[in-house]
N, C-alpha and C positions, 0 to 999 in steps of 0.2 A: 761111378763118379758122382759127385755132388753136384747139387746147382751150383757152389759155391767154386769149387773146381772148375767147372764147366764154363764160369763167368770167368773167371780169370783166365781160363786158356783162350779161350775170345778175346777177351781185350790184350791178350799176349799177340794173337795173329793181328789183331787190330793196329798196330802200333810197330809192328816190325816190319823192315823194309820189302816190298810186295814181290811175291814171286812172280814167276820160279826163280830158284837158284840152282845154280851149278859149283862144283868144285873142279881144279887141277891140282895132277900134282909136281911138283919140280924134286928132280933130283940131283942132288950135290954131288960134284968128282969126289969128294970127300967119306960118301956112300950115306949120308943123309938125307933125308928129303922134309919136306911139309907140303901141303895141301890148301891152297887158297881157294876159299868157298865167297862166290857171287852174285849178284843178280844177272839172270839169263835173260838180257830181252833181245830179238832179234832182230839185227841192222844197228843196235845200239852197243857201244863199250860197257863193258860188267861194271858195275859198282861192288868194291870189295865190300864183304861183310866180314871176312874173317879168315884164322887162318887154325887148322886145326894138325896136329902131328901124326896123328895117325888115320888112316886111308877109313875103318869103319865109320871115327867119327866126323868127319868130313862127312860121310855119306850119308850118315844119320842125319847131321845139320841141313845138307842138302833136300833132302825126302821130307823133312818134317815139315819142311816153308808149305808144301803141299796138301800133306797125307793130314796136319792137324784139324787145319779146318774141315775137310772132307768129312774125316770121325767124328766131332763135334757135330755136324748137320748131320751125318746118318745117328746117333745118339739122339739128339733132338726131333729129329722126324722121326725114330722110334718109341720114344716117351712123349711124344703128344706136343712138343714143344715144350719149353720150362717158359713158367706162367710166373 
């Protein structure tokens, strides 16, 4: 990745609403369903962030609230920090 990349995925987690999040999914008698993905905090009601159709990308959305920052600071702890 680029610094440049790498500055914008930061300011992407910076600015989106703070994890974790979670997803459920509802299923329709109709044999449809969706996937409403939200902030997980605990003793507190979810705040919806979204609503995704398929169960992978839910879970994607869900992991990424997480797993981007993590990689970004292991990135950055491995290149020395970007200067």
């Amino acid at each position: 990745m680029t610094k440049d990349q790498i500055q914008r995925a930061k300011e992407l987690c910076e600015r989106a609403t703070p994890g974790p999040w979670a997803y459920t999914t509802t299923y329709h008698v109709e044999g449809g369903g969706h996937n409403d993905i939200f902030q997980a905090l605990p003793g507190k009601p979810g705040l919806h962030i979204g609503e995704a159709r398929k169960h992978f990308d839910a879970e994607f959305i869900e992991q990424s609230r997480t797993l981007l920052p993590l990689a970004i600071a292991e990135i950055e702890r491995l290149s020395g920090g970007l200067k």
